[in-house]
N, C-alpha and C positions, 0 to 999 in steps of 0.2 A: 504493500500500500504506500506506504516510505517513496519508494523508488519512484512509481507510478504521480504523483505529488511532485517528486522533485522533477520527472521529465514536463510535467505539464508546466512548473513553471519556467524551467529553460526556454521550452517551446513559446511559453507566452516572449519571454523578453524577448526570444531572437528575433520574435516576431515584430514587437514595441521596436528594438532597434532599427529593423528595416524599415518599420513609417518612419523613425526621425528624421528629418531633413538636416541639410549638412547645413553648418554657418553659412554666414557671408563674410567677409574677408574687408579688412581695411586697411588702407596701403598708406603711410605716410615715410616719406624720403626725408632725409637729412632727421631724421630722426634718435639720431643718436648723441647729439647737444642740443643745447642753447633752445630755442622754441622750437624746434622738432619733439625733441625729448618732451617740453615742458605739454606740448600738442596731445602727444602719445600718452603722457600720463594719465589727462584728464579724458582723454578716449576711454581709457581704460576703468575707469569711474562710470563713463556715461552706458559704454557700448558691455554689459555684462554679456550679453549673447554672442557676440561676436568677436571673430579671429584677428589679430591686430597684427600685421605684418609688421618689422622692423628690417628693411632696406640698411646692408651697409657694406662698404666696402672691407672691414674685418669683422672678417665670422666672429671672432670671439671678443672683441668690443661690443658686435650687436650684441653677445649673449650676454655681455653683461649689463648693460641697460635693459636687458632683458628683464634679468634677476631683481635689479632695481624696481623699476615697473611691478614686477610682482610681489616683491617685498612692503611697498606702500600700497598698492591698491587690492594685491589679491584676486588680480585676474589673473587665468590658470592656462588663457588660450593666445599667448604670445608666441612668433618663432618670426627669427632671423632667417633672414636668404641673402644669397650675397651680392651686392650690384652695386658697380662703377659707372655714374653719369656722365664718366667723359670716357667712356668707351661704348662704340654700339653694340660689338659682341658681347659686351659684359649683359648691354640692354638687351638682346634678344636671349640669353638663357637665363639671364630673372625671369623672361618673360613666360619661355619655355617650360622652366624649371615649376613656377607659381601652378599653371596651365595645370601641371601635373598632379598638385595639391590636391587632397579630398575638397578641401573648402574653398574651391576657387573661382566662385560667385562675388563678385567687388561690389560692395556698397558705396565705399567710398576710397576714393580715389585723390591723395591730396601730394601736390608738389610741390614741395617746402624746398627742396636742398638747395643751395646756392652759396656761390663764391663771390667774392669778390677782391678783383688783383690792381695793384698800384704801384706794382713793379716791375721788373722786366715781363714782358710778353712771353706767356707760356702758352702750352700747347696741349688737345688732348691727344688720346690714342690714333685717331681718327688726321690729324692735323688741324683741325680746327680751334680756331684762338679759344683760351680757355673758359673765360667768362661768357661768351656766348656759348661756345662748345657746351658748356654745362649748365646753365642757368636757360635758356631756350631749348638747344637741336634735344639735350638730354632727357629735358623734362618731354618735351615734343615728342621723340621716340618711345620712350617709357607712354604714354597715353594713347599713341597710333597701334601698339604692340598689345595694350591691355584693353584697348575698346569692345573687341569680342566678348570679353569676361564679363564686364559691366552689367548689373542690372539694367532693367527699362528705365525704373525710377532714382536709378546713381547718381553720384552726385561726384564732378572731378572739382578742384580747385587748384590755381595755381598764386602762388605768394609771389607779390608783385611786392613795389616801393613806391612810397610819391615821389623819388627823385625821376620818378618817369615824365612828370607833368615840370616843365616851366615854367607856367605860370607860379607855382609855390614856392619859386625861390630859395631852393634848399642848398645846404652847401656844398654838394655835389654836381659837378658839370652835365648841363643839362643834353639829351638824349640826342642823334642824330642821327633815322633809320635811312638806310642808302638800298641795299638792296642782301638777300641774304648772304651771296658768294661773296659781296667784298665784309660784310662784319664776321664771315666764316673765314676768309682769308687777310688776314691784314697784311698791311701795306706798309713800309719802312716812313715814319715818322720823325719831324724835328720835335717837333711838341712834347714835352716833360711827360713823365712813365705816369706821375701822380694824374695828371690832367686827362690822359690818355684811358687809362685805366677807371675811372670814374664816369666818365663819358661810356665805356662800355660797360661799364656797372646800369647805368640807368638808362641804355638804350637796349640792354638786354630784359630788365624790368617793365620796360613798356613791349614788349614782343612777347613778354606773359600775356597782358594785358590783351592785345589785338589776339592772340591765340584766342585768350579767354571769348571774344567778341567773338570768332572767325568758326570757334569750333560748335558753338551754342545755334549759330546759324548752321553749320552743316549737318546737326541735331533736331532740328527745329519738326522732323515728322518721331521725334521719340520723347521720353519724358525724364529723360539725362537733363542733368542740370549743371553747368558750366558758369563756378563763376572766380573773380580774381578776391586778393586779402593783403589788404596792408597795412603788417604790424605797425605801422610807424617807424621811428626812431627807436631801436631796440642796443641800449648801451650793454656789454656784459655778452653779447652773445659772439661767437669766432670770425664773427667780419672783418674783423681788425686784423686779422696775422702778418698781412703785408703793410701795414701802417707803421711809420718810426716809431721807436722805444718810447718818446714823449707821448703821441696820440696815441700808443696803445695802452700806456698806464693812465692816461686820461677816460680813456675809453671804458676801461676796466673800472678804473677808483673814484672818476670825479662825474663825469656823465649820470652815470645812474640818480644822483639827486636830483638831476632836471625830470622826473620821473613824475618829482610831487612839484612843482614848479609849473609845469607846461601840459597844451595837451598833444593826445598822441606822440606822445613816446612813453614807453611803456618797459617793465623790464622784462625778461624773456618770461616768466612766470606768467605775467599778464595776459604778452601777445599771445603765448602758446593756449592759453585758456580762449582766449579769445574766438582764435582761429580753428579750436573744437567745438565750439558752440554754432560757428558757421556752417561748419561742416556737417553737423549732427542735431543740431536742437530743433526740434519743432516751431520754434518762433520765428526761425529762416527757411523751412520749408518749400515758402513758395517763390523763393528771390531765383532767379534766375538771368545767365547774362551780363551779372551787375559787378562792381569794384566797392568790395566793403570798406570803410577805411573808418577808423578811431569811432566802432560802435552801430555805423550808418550808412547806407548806402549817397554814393559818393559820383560826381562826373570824373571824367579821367579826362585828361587833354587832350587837345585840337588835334593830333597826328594820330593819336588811337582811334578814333574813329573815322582815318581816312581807308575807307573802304579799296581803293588802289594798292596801300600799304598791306592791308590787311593779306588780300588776294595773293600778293605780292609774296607776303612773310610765308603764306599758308602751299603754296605752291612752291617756292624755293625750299624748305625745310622738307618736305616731300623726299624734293630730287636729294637731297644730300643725306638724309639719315635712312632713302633707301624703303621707307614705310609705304602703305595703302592705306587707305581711309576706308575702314570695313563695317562702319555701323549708318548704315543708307536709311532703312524702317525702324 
């Protein structure tokens, strides 16, 4: 009788297991400092059901933000995969690799990582200049690679900067979109590394942005949601590594007071809270297309919304990282 009891309730779970449905799957990049990590955290707070990707370039760095991550919130459904934004093959066997996953149904899709250079001109795997190489084509291939996976009702985001907009006057040299092969290939400069390098900080921030625009309309028969986020001025997080010893202990030790001082800037704890509540709260559900910035849905400047640029960015970024655009209905 014993026996006969214990097969019937094997039977029943094996059964209960095979109706479970698998999670869905949230992918956040640069996830491993600064407002990624802080992103990730509260993901892991909000999203109890769901599988939390940490994207990084060492396995065992992601594991231990990992550990992290589950040490403060006691979410159980974290895992690391390994992936390098400035290399495409690294992006097509994240991509591959994910694909393969029990749980690889994407809910959300958020493209945080990003560099920014102020000194000599570096390069990624691919040859393309690094700050665009990585903060565009990167992000760009990673969302063309994972668009299949996407739910109907997913939701991608890419972290953008105000240094993209001019009008705001920020201290960063404002944007200058030319076309994608020459900000993929640059071109030997008199113009100082600091100046140079800023200027492709915030022209690669706005090529978030028109992404953001460009791909919400190539979306527009699905109920994916496409929109851009910008922490502000965020003192304390890794932007600074190529900045002088001066501005990066400024950075580090004196910045962060403008935090209670000013608005939108924020410290990474902030932005990263911030930037999961876009991604996931019901309160922004219905935003779509838009550039959140300090709280609110915000305009972005005169060049982002040139529809020429846009076409422009969306069709060159295509031909060089080699993708198709696979999500039509």
């Amino acid at each position: 009788m014993a026996n006969i009891f214990a097969f019937e309730v094997l039977s029943f779970a094996s059964s209960f297991n095979k109706k479970q449905k698998n999670m869905d799957s949230i992918i956040i990049t640069g996830a491993t400092s600064g407002i990624g990590f802080e992103c990730a955290l509260n993901m892991a707070q909000f999203a109890k059901n769901e599988q939390i990707i940490i994207p990084a370039r060492n396995i065992e760095a992601g594991k231990d933000i990992i550990e992290k991550i589950k040490d403060k919130t006691g979410h159980k459904n974290l895992k690391c995969l390994e992936l390098d934004l400035a290399s495409l093959e690294s992006i097509r066997k994240f991509s591959e690799s994910f694909a393969k996953e029990k749980n690889n149904s994407i809910s959300i899709l958020i493209n945080n990582a990003g560099v920014q250079n102020i000194g000599e001109t570096q390069y990624t795997a691919d040859g393309f200049e690094q700050t665009f190489g990585v903060n565009h084509l990167g992000s760009f291939a990673l969302t063309m690679h994972l668009l299949p996976l996407l739910k109907d009702e997913g939701h991608i985001i890419f972290t953008s900067s105000e240094t993209h907009d001019p009008a705001l006057k920020t201290p960063i040299e404002p944007p200058i979109y030319t076309s994608v092969q020459e900000l993929a290939f640059s071109k030997e400069t008199s113009e100082k590394p600091n100046i140079v390098g800023q200027r492709r900080y915030s022209t690669s921030k706005l090529c978030n942005i028109m992404t953001t625009y460009e791909l919400q309309e190539q979306l527009k028969k699905t109920n994916i949601r496409v929109n851009a986020y910008d922490p502000g001025m965020t003192p304390g997080t890794g932007l600074a590594k190529t900045y002088s010893p001066v501005m990066r202990f400024l950075w580090k030790n004196v910045f962060p007071v403008l935090t209670l001082l000013k608005s939108n800037i924020h410290t990474p704890a902030q932005a990263g809270r911030n930037l999961a509540k876009l991604a996931y709260s019901e309160e922004y559900k219905d935003l779509m297309g838009i550039y959140f910035s300090d709280g609110k849905v915000v305009k972005t400047s005169v060049d982002s919304y040139n529809k020429i640029f846009q076409k422009s960015l969306w069709n060159g970024s295509l031909e060089l990282t080699k993708t198709t655009f696979n999500k039509i209905t």
